[in-house]
C-alpha positions in Angstrom: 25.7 8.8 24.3 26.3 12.1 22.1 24.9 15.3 23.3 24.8 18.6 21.2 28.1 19.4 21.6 29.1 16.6 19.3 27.1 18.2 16.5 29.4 19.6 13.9 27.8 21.1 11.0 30.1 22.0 8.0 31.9 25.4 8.2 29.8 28.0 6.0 31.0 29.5 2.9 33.3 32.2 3.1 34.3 34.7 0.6 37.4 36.5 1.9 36.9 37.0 5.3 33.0 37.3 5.7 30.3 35.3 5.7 28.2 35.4 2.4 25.0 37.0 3.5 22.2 34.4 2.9 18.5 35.2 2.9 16.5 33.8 5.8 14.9 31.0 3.2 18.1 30.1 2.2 20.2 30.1 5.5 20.8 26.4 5.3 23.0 26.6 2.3 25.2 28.2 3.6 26.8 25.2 5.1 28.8 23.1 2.6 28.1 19.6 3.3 24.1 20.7 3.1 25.2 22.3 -0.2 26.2 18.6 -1.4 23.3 17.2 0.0 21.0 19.9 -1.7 22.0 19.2 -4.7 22.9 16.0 -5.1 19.3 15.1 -3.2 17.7 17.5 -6.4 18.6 15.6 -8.8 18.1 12.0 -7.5 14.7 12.9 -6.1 13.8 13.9 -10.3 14.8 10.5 -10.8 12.4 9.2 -8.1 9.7 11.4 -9.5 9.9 9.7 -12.7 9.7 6.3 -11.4 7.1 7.3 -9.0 4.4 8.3 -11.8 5.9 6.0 -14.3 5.1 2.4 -12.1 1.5 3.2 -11.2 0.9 4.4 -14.9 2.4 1.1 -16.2 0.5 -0.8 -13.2 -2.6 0.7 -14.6 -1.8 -0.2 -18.0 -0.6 -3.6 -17.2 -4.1 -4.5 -15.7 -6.8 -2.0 -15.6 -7.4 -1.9 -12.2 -7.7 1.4 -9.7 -7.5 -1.5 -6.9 -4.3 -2.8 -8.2 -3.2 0.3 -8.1 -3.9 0.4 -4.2 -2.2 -2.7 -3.9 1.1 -1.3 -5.2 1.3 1.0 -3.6 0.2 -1.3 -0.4 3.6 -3.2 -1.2 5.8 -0.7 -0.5 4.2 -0.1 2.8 4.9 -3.8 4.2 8.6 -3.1 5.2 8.0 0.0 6.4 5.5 -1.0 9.1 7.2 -3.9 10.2 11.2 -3.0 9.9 11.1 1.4 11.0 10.9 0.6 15.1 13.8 -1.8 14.2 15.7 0.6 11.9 15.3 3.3 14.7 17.2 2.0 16.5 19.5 1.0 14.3 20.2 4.6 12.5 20.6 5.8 16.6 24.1 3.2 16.4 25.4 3.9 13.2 27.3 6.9 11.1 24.5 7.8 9.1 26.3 9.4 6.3 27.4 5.7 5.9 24.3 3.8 6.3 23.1 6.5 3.4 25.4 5.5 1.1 24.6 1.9 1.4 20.5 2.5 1.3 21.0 5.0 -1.8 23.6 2.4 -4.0 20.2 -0.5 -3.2 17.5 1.8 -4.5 20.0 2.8 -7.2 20.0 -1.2 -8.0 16.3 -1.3 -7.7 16.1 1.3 -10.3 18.1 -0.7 -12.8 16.8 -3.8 -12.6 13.4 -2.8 -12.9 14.5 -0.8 -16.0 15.5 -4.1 -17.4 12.9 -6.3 -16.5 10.3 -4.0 -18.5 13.3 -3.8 -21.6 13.3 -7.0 -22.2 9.7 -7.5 -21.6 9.4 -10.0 -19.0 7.7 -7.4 -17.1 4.8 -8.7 -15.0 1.6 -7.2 -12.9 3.3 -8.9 -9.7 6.7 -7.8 -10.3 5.8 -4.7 -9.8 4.5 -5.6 -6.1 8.0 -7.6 -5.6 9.9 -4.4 -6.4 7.6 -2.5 -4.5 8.6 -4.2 -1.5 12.2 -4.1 -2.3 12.1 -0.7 -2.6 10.2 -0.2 0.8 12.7 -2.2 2.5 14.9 0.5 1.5 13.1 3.1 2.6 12.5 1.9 5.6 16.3 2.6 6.5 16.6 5.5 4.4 14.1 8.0 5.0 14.1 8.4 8.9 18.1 8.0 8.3 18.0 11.4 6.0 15.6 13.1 8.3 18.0 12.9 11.0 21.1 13.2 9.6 19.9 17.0 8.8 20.7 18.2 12.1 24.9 16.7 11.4 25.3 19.1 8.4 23.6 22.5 9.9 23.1 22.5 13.2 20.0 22.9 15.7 20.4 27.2 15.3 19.5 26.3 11.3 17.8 22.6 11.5 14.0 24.7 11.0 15.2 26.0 7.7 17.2 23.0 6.1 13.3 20.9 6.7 11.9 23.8 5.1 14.4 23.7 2.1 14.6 19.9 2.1 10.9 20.3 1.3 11.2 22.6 -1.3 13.8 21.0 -3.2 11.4 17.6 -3.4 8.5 19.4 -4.2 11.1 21.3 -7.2 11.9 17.6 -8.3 8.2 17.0 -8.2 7.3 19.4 -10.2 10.4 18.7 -13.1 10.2 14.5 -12.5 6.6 14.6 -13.2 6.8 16.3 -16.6 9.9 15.0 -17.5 8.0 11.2 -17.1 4.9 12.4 -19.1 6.9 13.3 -22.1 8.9 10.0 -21.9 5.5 7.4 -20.8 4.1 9.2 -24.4 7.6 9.0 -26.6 9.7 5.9 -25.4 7.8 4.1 -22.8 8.1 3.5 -18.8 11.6 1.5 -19.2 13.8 4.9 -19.6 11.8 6.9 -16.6 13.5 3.9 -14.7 16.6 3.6 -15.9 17.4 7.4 -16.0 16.0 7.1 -12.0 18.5 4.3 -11.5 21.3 7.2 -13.4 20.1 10.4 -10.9 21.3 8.2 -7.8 24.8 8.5 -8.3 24.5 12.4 -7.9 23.7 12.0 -4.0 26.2 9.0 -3.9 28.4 11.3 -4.9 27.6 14.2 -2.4 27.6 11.9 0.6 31.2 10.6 -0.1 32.4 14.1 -0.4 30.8 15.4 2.9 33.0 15.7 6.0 30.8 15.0 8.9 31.1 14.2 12.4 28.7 11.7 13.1 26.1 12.1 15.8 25.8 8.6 17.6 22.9 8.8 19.8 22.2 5.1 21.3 24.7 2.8 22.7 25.7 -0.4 21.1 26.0 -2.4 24.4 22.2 -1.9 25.5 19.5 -4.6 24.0 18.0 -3.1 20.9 14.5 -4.0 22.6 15.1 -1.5 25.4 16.3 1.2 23.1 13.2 0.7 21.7 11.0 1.1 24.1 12.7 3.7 25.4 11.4 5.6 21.9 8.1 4.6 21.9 8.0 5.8 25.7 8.8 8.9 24.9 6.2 9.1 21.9 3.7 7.7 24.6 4.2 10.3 27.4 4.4 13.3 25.3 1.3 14.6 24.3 2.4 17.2 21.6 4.5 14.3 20.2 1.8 12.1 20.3 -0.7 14.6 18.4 1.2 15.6 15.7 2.3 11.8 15.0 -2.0 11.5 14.8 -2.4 14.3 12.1 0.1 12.5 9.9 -1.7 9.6 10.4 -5.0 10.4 9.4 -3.8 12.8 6.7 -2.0 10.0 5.1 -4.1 7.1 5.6 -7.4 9.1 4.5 -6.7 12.6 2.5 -3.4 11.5 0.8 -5.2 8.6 -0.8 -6.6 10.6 -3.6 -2.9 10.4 -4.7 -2.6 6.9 -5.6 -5.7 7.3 -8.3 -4.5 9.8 -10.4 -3.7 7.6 -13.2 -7.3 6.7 -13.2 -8.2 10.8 -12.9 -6.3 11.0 -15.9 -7.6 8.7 -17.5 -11.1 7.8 -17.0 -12.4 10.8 -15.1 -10.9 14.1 -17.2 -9.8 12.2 -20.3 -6.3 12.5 -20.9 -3.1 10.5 -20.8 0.3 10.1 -19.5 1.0 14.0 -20.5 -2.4 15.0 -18.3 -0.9 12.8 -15.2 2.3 14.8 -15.6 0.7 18.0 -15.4 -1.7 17.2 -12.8 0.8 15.4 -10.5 3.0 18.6 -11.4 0.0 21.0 -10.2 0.4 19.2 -7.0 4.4 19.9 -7.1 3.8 23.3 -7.4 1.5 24.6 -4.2 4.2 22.1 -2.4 7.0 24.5 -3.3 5.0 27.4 -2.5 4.2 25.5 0.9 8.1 24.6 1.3 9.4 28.0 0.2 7.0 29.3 3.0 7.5 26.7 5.4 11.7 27.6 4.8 10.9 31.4 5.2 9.2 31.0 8.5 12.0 29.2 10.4 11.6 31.7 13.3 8.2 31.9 12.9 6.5 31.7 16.5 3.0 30.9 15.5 4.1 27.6 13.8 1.4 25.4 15.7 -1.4 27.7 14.2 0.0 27.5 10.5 0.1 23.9 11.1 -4.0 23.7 12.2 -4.8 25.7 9.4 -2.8 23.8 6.9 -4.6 20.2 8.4 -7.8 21.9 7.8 -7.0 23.3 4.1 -5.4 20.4 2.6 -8.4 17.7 3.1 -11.1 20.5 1.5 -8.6 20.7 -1.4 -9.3 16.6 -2.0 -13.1 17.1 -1.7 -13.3 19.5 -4.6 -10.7 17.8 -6.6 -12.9 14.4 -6.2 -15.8 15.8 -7.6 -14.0 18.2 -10.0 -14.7 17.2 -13.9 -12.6 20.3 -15.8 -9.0 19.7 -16.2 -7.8 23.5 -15.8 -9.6 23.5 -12.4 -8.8 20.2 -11.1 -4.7 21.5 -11.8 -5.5 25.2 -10.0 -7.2 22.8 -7.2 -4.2 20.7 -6.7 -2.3 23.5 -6.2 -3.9 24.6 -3.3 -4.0 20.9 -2.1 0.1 20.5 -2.2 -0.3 24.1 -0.8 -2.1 22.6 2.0 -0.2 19.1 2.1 3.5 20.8 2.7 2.5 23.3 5.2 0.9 20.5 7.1 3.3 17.8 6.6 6.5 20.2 6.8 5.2 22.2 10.0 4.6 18.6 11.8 8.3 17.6 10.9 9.6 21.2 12.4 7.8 20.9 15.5 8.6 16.9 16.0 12.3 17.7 15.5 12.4 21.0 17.8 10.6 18.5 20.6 12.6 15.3 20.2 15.7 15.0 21.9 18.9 14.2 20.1 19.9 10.8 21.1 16.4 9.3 20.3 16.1 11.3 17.2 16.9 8.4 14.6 13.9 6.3 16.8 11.5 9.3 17.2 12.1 9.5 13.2 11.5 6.4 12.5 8.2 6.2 14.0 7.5 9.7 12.5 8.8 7.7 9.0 6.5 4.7 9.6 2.8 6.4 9.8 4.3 9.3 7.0 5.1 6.3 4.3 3.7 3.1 6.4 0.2 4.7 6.0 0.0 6.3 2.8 0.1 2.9 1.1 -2.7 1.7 3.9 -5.1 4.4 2.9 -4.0 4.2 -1.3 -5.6 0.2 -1.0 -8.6 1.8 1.0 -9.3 4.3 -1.6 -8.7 2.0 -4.6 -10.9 -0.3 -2.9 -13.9 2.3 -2.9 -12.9 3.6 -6.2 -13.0 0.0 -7.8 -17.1 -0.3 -6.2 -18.1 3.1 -6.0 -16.0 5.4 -8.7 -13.1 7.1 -9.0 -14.3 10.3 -7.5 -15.8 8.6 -4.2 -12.4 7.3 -3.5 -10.7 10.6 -3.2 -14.0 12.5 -1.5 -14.2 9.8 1.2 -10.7 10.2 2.7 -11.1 13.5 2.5 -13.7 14.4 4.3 -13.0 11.7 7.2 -9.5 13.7 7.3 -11.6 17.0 7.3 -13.8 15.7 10.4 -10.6 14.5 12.4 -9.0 18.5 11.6 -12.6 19.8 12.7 -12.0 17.1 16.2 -8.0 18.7 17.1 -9.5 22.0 16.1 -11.5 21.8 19.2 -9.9 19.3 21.6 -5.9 20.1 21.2 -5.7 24.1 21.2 -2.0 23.2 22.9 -1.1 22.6 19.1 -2.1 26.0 18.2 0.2 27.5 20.7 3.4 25.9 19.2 6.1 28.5 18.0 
């Protein structure tokens, strides 16, 4: 089993002699194999951002439906629920620069051949939910993988800022990726947003094959993958602070995140625009979740973490309320702001404070599980608010999630003030 000491980030950058003096938001870099990552992640990430809007968009087109919408979204959810206890265990045995490289050339794949399928115009309403679950399968591996394989490239001393800055830099692509895919959905169709998605992959492809890291293997090949396992989910079980912060992403992504999956039909049927108002609006969202990151990366000694987090699960849900029932384009943008605003500090604080608490040889399964109810859910709570929004409107989908995740922040306000006294 590896301990700490087997942790070796990449040397930092040095100029001459010294150190280059970083800024305390941008500590992280300083490490060359994050410096790969960073970048490489960037520009693959604007890719996924492109696909991301671009599917639901042509889902919407393809039939009509804000339920359908749920529904794809749903797909991608299946192999995360029932594969992440399985890959935690999994990324604890392997090198997981390697097992990134593998996940990242399959989505890369996925990419392309969905790029095909809608240029030759084959392209079906089900397809979409077949390459959904592809893609989840993926993801599955992938995601928890990433999140622990930050701690291999900087350290524990710098892990805080690297979440913070892994944050930022997906909130930068979602910002750019949006935009980028409401430009091409008007001009040239859906079929390049994927294909060009399929293209970014090879930049983080080519950043993990040029990394030099010692890997961190933190379960042992020889024991049952069943009792590695449990021994994960026991750990989740018996600690409380754990166990809370696994509940607020949860609820925040089965209920407040929903809103989410319906902006196409915001767009569309609700403020009256097209594919260039879904880029701007999903790029609103992009933009108070780089403030959020940026902040988030700033505060990596912050010792009032647990208190930024209650505030953030409190802010984030009342941004959804008055986005539901907002009707003026302008506002509904300034309102998303504050509702990625909300979304990152929340989301990004949980991460830091799971990470800190989890110990290093069940990080990949602790992850995992962290992985399952942060993607596994959202999809769970896009079918529940398509579902309302197909029988009761488009603006009762969003406001419904959002205040049942507004209630549940009200609940751990009052019955876990231990979460308020994390640093």
């Amino acid at each position: 089993m590896a301990n700490q000491s087997n942790v070796v980030p990449s040397e930092p950058v040095v100029v001459g002699n010294k150190t280059r003096r970083w800024t305390q938001t941008f500590v992280a870099l300083r490490h060359r194999n994050y410096q790969l990552f960073f970048a490489g992640q960037l520009v693959s990430l604007i890719g996924t951002w492109m696909q991301n809007v671009s599917q639901p968009w042509l889902a919407y087109q393809l039939t009509g439906s804000p339920f359908y919408l749920g529904i794809v979204s749903f797909a991608s959810a299946v192999p995360v629920i029932f594969l992440s206890l399985f890959a935690g265990v999994f990324i604890d045995r392997v090198p997981k620069r390697k097992l990134l490289l593998f996940t990242q050339t399959f989505a890369m794949l996925q990419a392309f051949l969905l790029a095909a399928d809608v240029f030759l115009g084959w392209v079906q309403p089900w397809h979409l939910i077949l390459f959904a679950l592809m893609l989840g399968t993926v993801n599955a591996f992938d995601a928890p993988a990433r999140q622990s394989f930050v701690i291999e490239m900087v350290g524990k001393e710098d892990l805080p800022n690297a979440i913070g800055l892994n944050a930022a830099m997906f909130q930068m692509a979602r910002i750019v990726g949006p935009s980028i895919a409401g430009i091409l959905l008007a001009l040239i169709g859906p079929a390049w947003c994927f294909f060009l998605n399929g293209f970014s992959f090879l930049a983080v492809i080519g950043g993990l094959w040029m990394m030099n890291v010692k890997p961190l293997i933190g379960a042992k090949s020889n024991v049952h993958p069943i009792t590695q396992m449990r021994e994960g989910l026991s750990f989740i079980r018996h600690n409380k602070v754990v166990l809370t912060l696994l509940g607020m992403v949860a609820v925040a992504n089965v209920f407040a995140f929903g809103y989410s999956a319906l902006m196409p039909a915001f767009a569309k049927d609700v403020l009256g625009y097209g594919p260039e108002g879904l880029g701007l609006l999903s790029a609103s969202v992009g933009i108070g979740a780089l403030i959020g990151a940026l902040t988030v990366a700033s505060l990596a000694n912050f010792q009032h973490k647990g208190l930024l987090l209650t505030l953030g699960n409190l802010f984030f849900p009342t941004m959804v309320i008055l986005f539901a029932w907002s009707k003026i384009f302008p506002l509904s943008m300034v309102i998303l702001v504050g509702a990625g605003l909300g979304f990152m500090i929340q989301n990004a604080m949980t991460n830091t404070l799971v990470q800190t608490v989890v110990p290093d040889h069940l990080r990949g399964r602790v992850m995992s599980v962290y992985m399952l109810v942060f993607q596994g859910f959202f999809p769970i709570g896009s079918l529940m608010a398509g579902t309302i929004a197909q029988n009761f409107g488009v603006p009762m989908g969003a406001a419904f999630g959002g205040t049942i995740a507004l209630l549940a922040g009200l609940v751990w306000l009052w019955r876990a003030p231990y979460i308020r006294k994390l640093a």
